[in-house]
Structures are given as C-alpha cells and as structure tokens.
C-alpha positions in Angstrom: -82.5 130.7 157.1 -85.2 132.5 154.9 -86.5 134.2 158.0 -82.5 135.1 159.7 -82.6 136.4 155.7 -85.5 138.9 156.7 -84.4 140.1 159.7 -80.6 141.1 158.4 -82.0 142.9 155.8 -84.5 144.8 158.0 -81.1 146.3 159.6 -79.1 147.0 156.3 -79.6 149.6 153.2 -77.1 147.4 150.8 -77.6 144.6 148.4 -77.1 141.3 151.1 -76.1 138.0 149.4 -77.0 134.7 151.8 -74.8 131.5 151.8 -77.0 128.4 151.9 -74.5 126.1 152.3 -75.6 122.6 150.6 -78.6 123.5 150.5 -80.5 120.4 152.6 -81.8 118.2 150.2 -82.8 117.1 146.7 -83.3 120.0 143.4 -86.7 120.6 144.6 -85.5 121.5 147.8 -83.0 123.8 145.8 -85.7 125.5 144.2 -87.8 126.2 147.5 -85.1 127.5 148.7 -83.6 130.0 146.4 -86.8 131.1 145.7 -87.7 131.7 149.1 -84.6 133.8 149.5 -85.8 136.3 146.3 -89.0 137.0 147.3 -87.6 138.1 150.8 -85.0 140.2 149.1 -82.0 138.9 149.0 -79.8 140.1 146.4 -77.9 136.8 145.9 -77.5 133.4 147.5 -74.3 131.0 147.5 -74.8 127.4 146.2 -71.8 124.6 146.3 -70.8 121.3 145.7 -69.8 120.1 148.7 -71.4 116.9 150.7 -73.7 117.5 153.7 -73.0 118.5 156.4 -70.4 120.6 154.9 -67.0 122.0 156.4 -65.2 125.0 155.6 -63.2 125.5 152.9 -59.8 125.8 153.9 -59.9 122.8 156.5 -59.6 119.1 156.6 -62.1 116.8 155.6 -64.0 118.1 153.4 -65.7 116.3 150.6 -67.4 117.2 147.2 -70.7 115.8 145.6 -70.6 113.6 141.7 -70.6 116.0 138.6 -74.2 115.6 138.3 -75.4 116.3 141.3 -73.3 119.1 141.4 -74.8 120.4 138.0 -78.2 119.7 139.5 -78.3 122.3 142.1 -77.2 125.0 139.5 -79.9 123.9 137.3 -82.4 123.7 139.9 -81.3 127.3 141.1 -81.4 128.6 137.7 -85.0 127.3 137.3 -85.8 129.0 140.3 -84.5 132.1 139.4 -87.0 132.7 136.8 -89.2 133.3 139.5 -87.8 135.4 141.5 -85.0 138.2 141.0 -81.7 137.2 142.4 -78.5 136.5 141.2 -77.0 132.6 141.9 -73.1 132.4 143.2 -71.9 128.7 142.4 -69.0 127.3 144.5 -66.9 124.5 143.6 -64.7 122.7 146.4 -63.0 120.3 144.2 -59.6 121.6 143.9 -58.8 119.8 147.3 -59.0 116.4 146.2 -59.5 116.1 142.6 -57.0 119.0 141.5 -57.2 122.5 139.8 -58.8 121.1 136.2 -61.2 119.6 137.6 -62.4 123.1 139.8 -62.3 124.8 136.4 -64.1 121.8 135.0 -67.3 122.6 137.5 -66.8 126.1 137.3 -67.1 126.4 133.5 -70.1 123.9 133.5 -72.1 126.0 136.5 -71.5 129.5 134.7 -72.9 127.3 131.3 -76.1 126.3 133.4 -76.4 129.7 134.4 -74.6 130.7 137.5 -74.3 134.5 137.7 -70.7 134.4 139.8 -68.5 131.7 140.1 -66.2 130.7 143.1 -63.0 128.6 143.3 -62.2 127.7 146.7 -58.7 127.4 147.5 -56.4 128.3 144.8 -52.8 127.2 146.4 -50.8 129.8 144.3 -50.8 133.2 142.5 -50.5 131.3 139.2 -53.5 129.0 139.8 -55.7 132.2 140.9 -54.5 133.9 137.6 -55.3 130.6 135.3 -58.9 129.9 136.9 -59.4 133.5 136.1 -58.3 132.5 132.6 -60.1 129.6 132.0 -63.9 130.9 133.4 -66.2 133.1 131.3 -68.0 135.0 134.2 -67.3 136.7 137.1 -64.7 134.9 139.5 -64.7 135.7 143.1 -61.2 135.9 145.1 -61.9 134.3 149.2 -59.1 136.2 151.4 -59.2 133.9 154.4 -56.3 135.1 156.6 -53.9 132.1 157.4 -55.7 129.8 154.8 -54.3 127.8 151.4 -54.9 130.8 149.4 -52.4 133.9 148.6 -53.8 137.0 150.4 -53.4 139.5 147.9 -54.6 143.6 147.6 -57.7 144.1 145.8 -55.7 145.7 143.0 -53.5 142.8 142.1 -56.5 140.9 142.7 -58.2 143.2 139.8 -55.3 142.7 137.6 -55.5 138.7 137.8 -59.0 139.0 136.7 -61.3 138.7 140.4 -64.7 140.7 140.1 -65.5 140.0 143.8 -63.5 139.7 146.8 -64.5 138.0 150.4 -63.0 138.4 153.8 -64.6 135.8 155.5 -63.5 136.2 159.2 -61.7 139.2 159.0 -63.9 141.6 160.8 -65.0 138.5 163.3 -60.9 137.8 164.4 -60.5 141.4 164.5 -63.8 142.0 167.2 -62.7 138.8 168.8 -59.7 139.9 169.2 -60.8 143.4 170.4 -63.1 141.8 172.8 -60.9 139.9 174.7 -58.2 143.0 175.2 -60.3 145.8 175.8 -63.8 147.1 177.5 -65.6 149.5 175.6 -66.6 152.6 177.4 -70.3 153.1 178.5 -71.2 156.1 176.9 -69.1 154.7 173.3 -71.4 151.3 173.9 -74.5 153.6 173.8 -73.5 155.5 171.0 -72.7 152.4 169.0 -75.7 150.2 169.5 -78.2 153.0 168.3 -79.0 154.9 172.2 -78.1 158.1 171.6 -80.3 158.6 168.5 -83.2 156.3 170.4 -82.8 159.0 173.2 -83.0 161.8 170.2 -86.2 160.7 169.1 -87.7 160.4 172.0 -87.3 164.0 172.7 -88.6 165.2 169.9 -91.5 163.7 170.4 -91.5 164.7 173.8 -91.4 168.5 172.5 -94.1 167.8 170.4 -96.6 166.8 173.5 -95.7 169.6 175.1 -96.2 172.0 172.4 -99.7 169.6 172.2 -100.8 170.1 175.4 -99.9 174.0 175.6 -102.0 175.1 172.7 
C-alpha cells in the first residue's frame, strides 16, 4: 500500500489522502503504518473501526471492532503522527448496528484522542447528518455514495449542515464504467489523453536541439 502510495503521488500535484482500511493488525502495526505513509507523502490516511476483512460501508454485513480497540488505532495513529507530518481521518461504522449515539459516541472519543477529521458512515436521514454535525467538535466528512443509505445532497446544503469534507466514492468510476461500455474513444483523443501528444512534443524539441548540435 506504502509503495501504490508512492507511485500515485509521483502522477499528482495535490495533497493525496490514502484509505488503509483496518489497518492489518495490532497498534504497532498501526503505527508502522501510518508512519510509513508520512514519510512517503501522503497528506492524510483513513483509519476505521470496522473488523477485518472489512466491507463497504453501505452494504450488508458488515461489522465493527469493541470500544477499545477502536480507540486503540486512533491512539496508536496519533502516536505515530508525532513522527511524521500527516493528518489522521477516523471512521466509525457503528451506526449500522448499534444506532446513531453510539456513531457519535466513537466519533467524539477519536477526535478526543486526536483524530484530525472525523467520518460517520451512513447517516439514514437529513436530520441525523445535521445532529452528528452537532454533536462532533472537529471536522465531519459527508460520503455521497450514489444509490446508498445516505441523502445525496449539494455541497452547499452540505455546508449549511456543518460538513467540512465531501466524498464521492464511485462517482467518477460508474460514470467511466459507464462510458466504457457505450462508447470507443477516438485514436487520436486516446493519445492526447494518456500524455502522447506532449511525449511526441518533447521529443522534438530535443530533436531540434541535435540538429542545431551537430550543425555548429
């Protein structure tokens, strides 16, 4: 994952923040990891409390870790953090199956132990999105999976509720998937769009330079 981390950001010129999922194994194996993922550069890096090997959050199944070890991670992660510079987004699962206060109850605990960003997954309603908002002191991140549990709402109203962040998960992936299977790209468009065109525009400058090279 540390190296994947590497060789995204080699292609992008923004701030990247990596989701590590459960994060394979015990605190120490926390700390490895979200140090790991500062020194390469990451900006941020996702942490939750859901069980191994986890499921996505808006389908059936899924399952959340005790309180403690839940509160682990973030303190392991925290610890980290001292070591590296990158900010820690803490995910809580647990309105699923043990109800809203019990998502808020996580939530306010990881942004105590130091989480940067906090993330409720699957608010069912406009009023619980607006009341998690409410009831966490740091900033709350608003996941706009089309056709899941949550409300899909407009980044303003999603401002207005209280959301510093928002995430559209497969939005761009359902709308190439979608693309793919309806349409075939021109050649020429293809080469423009995977980089050929300014590969090609290199090449003859440099080209123009060995032949300036070998007249003189």
């Amino acid at each position: 994952m540390r190296d994947q981390a590497r060789n995204v950001l080699e292609a992008v010129a923004i701030p990247m923040m990596v989701d590590d999922d459960t994060w394979y194994g015990n605190p120490m194996n926390v700390e490895r990891t979200v140090e790991g993922f500062g020194r390469a550069g990451c900006a941020g890096v996702m942490i939750e409390d859901q069980v191994a090997p986890k499921r996505c959050g808006h389908t059936a199944g899924k399952a959340v870790v005790d309180r403690e070890e839940a509160y682990n991670r973030i303190r392991a992660a925290a610890a980290a953090r001292g070591r590296c510079d990158i900010l820690i987004k803490a995910r809580t699962d647990a309105r699923r199956d043990h109800g809203l206060a019990e998502a808020i109850a996580h939530a306010q605990m990881f942004a105590a132990l130091g989480a940067n960003i906090v993330f409720i997954e699957e608010p069912l309603s406009v009023e619980e999105m607006r009341i998690l908002c409410a009831e966490v002191d740091a900033p709350m991140v608003a996941n706009m999976l089309e056709g899941g549990q949550t409300p899909i709402l407009p980044p303003a109203q999603l401002g207005d509720l209280g959301f510093a962040i928002a995430a559209y998960p497969l939005t761009c992936l359902s709308a190439a998937m979608q693309s793919m299977s309806g349409a075939l790209l021109p050649f020429d468009q293809l080469r423009k769009a995977v980089g050929f065109d300014d590969f090609y525009a290199a090449e003859a400058r440099y080209k123009s330079t060995q032949r300036q090279g070998t007249k003189d």
